[in-house]
C-alpha positions, -999 to +999 in steps of 0.1 A: +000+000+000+017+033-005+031+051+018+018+089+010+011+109-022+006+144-035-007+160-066-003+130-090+021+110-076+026+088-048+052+067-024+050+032-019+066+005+004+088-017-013+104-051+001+136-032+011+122-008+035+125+023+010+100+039-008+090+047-045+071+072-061+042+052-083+005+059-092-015+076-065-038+052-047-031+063-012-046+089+017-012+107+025-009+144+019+030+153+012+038+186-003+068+174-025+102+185-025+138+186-041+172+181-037+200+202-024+229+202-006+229+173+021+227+181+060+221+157+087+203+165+119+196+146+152+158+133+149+149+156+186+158+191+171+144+215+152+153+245+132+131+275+118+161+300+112+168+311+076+197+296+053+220+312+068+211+315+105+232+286+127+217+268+153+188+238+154+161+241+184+134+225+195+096+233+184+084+242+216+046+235+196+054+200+192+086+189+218+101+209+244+125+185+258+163+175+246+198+191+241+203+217+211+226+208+188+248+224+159+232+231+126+261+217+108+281+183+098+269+150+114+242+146+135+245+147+178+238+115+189+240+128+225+201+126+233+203+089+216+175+097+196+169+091+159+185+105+132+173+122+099+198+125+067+185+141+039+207+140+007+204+137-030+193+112-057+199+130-090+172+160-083+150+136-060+152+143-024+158+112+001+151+111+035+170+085+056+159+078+091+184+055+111+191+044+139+171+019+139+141+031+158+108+025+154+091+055+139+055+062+135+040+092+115-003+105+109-014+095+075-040+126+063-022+154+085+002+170+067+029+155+087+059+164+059+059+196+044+084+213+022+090+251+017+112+270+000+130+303+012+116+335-003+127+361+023+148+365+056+126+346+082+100+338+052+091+304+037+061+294+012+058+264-006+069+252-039+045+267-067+027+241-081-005+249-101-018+210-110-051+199-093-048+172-069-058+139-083-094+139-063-105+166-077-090+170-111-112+188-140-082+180-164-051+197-177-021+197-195+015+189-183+046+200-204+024+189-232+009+156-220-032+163-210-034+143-177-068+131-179-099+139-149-101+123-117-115+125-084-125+108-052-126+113-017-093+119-014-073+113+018-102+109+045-088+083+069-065+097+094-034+065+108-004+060+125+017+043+101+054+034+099+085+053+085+101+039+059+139+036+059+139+061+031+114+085+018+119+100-015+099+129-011+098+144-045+118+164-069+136+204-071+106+217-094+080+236-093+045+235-116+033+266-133+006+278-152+012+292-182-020+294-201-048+274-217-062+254-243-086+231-257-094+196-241-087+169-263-114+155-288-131+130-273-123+141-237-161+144-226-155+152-189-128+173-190-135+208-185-123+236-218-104+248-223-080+231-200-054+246-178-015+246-196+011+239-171+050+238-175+079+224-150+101+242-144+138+233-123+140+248-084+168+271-075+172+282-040+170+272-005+148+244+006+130+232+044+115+202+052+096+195+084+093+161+096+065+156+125+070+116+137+061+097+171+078+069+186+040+056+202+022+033+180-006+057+188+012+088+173-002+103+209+030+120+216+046+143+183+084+153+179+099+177+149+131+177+128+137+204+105+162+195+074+176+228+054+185+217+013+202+240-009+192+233-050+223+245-070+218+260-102+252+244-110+255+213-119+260+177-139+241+160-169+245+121-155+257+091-175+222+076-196+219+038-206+204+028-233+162+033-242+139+004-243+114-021-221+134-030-185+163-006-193+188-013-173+199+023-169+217+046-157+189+070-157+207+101-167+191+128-157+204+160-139+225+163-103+247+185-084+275+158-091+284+126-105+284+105-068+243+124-066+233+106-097+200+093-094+202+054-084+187+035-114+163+006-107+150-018-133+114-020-137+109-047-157+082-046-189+083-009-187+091+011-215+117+040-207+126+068-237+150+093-233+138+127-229+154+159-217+145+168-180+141+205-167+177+210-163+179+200-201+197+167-195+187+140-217+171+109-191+154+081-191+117+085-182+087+057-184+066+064-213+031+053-208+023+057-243+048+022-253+041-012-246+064-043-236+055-075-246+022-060-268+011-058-305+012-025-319-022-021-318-026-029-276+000-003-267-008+029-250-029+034-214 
């Protein structure tokens, strides 16, 4: 079952612990995130200075217990609590809680949240224009109309697991640029239909993190990660196109050891395309088929 979703997209479990971004069929509400520069911070702290301010505290509004510790390098391991890394997968962001303790976080609460800097002491989220996938008239995405949808969204609030890594989303933002005409044939979309472009994140990035150690989720702690998306950066080695590619995935990162980790989804089909950054990559292209005639292929 996934593990959370936003706007389109969602994260599920796999066997390994981690988890994947997929087809939404979950409750979670995530606002999705980038990559950036990595920092690692002791899972009792918090920190709501700016990019530059030093020093991690705690939210008094959720935990108001536990030792401050230095906004920089490794993590203080001095409370013995958990620990959150957050570093880079090409321009995917990865959360890694060790440690090995059992965390628990509320499904349906907005328990992750990503904003970017905009001012000294200001934070707003990433722009992002697309409907949410429950209540989705229809629109078009760098070209691609993603067809209507909705139901009741996420309506059933849990206290589910952490995953030993969360990839959370990417550096971009969604914006609107115009409009157009729905699609012959498209009955139940509404036209003319929203135009939306992606476009690559530059700038300073925060992520809150609101987890419990209770199975209840009865008592909440806060960690606050700080990511900085270079505009800088490397176009990543690219395998070969074709169904199960075996990679690598190209794509853009801020260096060659930040390349996105390629996995092999087997009867897929992955084309090469240029991502925001203008890196050719390998991306899964619904509209090919593995294993079909010619005329079964497409959704």
């Amino acid at each position: 079952m996934p593990f959370a979703q936003c706007n389109g997209m969602s994260i599920h479990m796999t066997q390994s612990g981690t988890a994947r971004l997929g087809v939404v069929r979950s409750c979670w509400l995530v606002l999705l995130v980038a990559c950036g520069q990595t920092q690692t911070l002791a899972g009792n702290g918090a920190s709501d200075a700016g990019p530059n301010d030093a020093g991690v505290h705690h939210d008094a509004g959720v935990h108001d217990a536990g030792p401050k510790h230095d906004a920089g390098g490794d993590a203080a391991q001095d409370a013995g609590g958990p620990v959150f890394h957050a570093r880079l997968d090409g321009d995917q962001i990865v959360v890694d809680v060790l440690g090995g303790q059992a965390l628990r976080a509320e499904s349906c609460s907005g328990s992750m949240q990503v904003e970017k800097h905009v001012a000294a002491g200001q934070w707003a989220p990433l722009q992002d224009d697309r409907y949410p996938y429950f209540n989705n008239p229809g629109y078009y995405l760098d070209g691609v109309f993603v067809r209507p949808s909705s139901n009741l969204g996420c309506d059933v609030v849990g206290c589910d697991p952490l995953p030993q890594q969360i990839f959370l989303g990417y550096a971009r933002e969604y914006v609107k640029t115009g409009q157009k005409p729905a699609p012959a044939g498209e009955t139940t979309a509404k036209s003319p239909a929203p135009v939306i472009e992606t476009r690559a994140f530059h700038g300073t990035l925060r992520i809150t993190l609101k987890y419990s150690t209770d199975a209840s989720c009865n008592t909440k702690q806060q960690v606050v990660l700080q990511l900085v998306v270079p505009k800088d950066g490397v176009c990543c080695p690219i395998g070969l196109p074709g169904c199960s590619s075996s990679g690598p995935g190209g794509g853009w990162a801020r260096a060659l050891t930040e390349c996105r980790t390629w996995r092999t989804e087997y009867d897929l089909y992955f084309a090469t395309v240029n991502d925001v950054h203008g890196c050719p990559a390998l991306e899964f292209d619904n509209a090919q088929c593995c294993g079909c005639a010619a005329p079964d292929a497409g959704p």
